[in-house]
C-alpha positions in Angstrom: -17.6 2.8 -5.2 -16.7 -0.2 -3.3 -14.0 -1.3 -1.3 -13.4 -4.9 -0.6 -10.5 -7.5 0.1 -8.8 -8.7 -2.5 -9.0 -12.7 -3.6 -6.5 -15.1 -5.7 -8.9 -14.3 -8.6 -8.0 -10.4 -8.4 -4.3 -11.0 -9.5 -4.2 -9.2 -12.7 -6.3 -6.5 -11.4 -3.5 -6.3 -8.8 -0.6 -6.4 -10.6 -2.3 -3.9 -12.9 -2.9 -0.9 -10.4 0.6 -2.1 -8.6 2.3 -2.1 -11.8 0.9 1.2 -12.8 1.4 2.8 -9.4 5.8 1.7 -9.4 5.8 2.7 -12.8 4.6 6.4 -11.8 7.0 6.2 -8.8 9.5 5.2 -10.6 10.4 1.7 -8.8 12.3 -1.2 -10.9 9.4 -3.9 -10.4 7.5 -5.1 -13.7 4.0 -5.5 -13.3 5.1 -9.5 -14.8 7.2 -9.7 -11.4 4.3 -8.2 -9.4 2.1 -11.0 -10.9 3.9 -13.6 -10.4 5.1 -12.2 -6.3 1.1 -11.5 -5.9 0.0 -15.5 -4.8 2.2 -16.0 -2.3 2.0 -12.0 -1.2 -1.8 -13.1 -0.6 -1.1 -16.2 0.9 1.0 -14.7 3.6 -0.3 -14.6 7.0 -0.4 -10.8 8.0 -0.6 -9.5 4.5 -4.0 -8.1 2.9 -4.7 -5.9 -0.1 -7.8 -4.0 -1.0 -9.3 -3.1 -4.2 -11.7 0.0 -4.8 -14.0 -0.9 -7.9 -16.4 1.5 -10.0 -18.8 -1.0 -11.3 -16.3 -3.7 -12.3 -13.6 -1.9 -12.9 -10.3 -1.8 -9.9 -9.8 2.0 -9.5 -7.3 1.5 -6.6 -5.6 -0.6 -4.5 -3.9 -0.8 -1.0 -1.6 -3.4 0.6 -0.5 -4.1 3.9 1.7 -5.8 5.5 2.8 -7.4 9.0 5.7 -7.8 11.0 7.2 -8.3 14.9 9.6 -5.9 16.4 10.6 -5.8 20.4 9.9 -1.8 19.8 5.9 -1.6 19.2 4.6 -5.5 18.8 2.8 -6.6 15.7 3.7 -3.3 13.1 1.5 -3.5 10.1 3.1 -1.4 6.9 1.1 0.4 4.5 3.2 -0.8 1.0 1.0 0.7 -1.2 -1.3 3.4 -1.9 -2.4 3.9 -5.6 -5.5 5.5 -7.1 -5.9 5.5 -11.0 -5.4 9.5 -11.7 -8.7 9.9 -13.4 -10.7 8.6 -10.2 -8.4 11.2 -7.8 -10.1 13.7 -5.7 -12.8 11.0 -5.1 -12.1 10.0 -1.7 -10.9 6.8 -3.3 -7.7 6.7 -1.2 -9.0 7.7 2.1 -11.7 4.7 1.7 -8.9 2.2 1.0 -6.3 3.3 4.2 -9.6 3.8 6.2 -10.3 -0.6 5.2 -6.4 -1.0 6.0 -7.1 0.8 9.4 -9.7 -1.3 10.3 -8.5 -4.4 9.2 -5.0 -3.6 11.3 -7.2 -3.1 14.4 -9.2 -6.2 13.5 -6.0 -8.3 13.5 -4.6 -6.8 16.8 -1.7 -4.6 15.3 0.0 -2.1 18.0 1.0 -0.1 15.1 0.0 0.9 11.9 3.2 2.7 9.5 3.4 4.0 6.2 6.7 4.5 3.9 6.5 7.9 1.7 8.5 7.5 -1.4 8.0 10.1 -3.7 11.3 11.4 -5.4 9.4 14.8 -5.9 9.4 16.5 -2.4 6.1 18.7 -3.2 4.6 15.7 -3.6 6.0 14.2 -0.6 5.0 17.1 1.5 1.4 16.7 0.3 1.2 12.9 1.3 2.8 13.5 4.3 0.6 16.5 5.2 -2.2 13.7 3.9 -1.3 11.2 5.8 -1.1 13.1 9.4 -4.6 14.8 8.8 -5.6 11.0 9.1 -3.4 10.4 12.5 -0.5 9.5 11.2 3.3 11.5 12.9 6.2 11.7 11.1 8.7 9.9 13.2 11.6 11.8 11.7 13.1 8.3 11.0 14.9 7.3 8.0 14.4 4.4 6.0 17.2 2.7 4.4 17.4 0.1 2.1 19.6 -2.9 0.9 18.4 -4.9 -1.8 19.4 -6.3 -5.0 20.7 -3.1 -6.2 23.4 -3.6 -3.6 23.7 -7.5 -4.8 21.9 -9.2 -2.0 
């Protein structure tokens, strides 16, 4: 397996693996809308995504990205996290936040965060547990969001 950053040419692969990954979660966004966001989500200072490929073939797929807050500096967000289910178990995952890790660092972030979203809590208790065995706390905070289902 490798892990690399992903390019303008790995679009479909991304909207693909992102497209899979919302539909699992259960998020509104079409893979179509994920294509068409992806160009200028890569052409965004402060944003990356990774790809994981067996052989040829995108397995999985991270993305970060960036933003300034009086609180901690330059913040860097993990958005997403997705492994196709039949490459699980592989280490896939921790390979892809390990590249998102580095490249935070790399680009001088103060702080690295990532947004659990599971509806299904045994499955957010499993991330989360996941997530902290690689160094990550849980804040206690509460994310909240407005968006278009609110009509913005």
């Amino acid at each position: 397996m490798e892990v690399r950053e992903a390019t303008s040419g790995d679009v479909a692969a991304l909207a693909e693996l992102i497209g899979r990954f919302f539909s699992e979660e259960g998020f509104g966004t079409s893979p179509a809308e994920v294509t068409v966001r992806m160009p200028e989500f890569l052409a965004t200072h402060g944003n990356v995504a990774f790809l994981a490929l067996d052989g040829d073939t995108a397995v999985g797929v991270s993305t970060v990205t960036s933003t300034y807050g009086l609180e901690f500096g330059r913040v860097g967000e993990i958005e997403d996290l997705y492994v196709l289910p039949a490459h699980r178990g592989r280490g896939v995952a921790t390979a892809l936040l390990g590249h998102a890790m580095l490249w935070a660092r790399e680009q001088g972030f103060d702080a690295l965060e990532v947004v659990v979203t599971p509806k299904d809590y045994a499955k957010k208790d499993r991330l989360v547990r996941w997530y902290a065995r690689l160094g990550f706390a849980d804040t206690g905070r509460v994310v909240l969001h407005y968006g278009p289902d609110a009509g913005i």
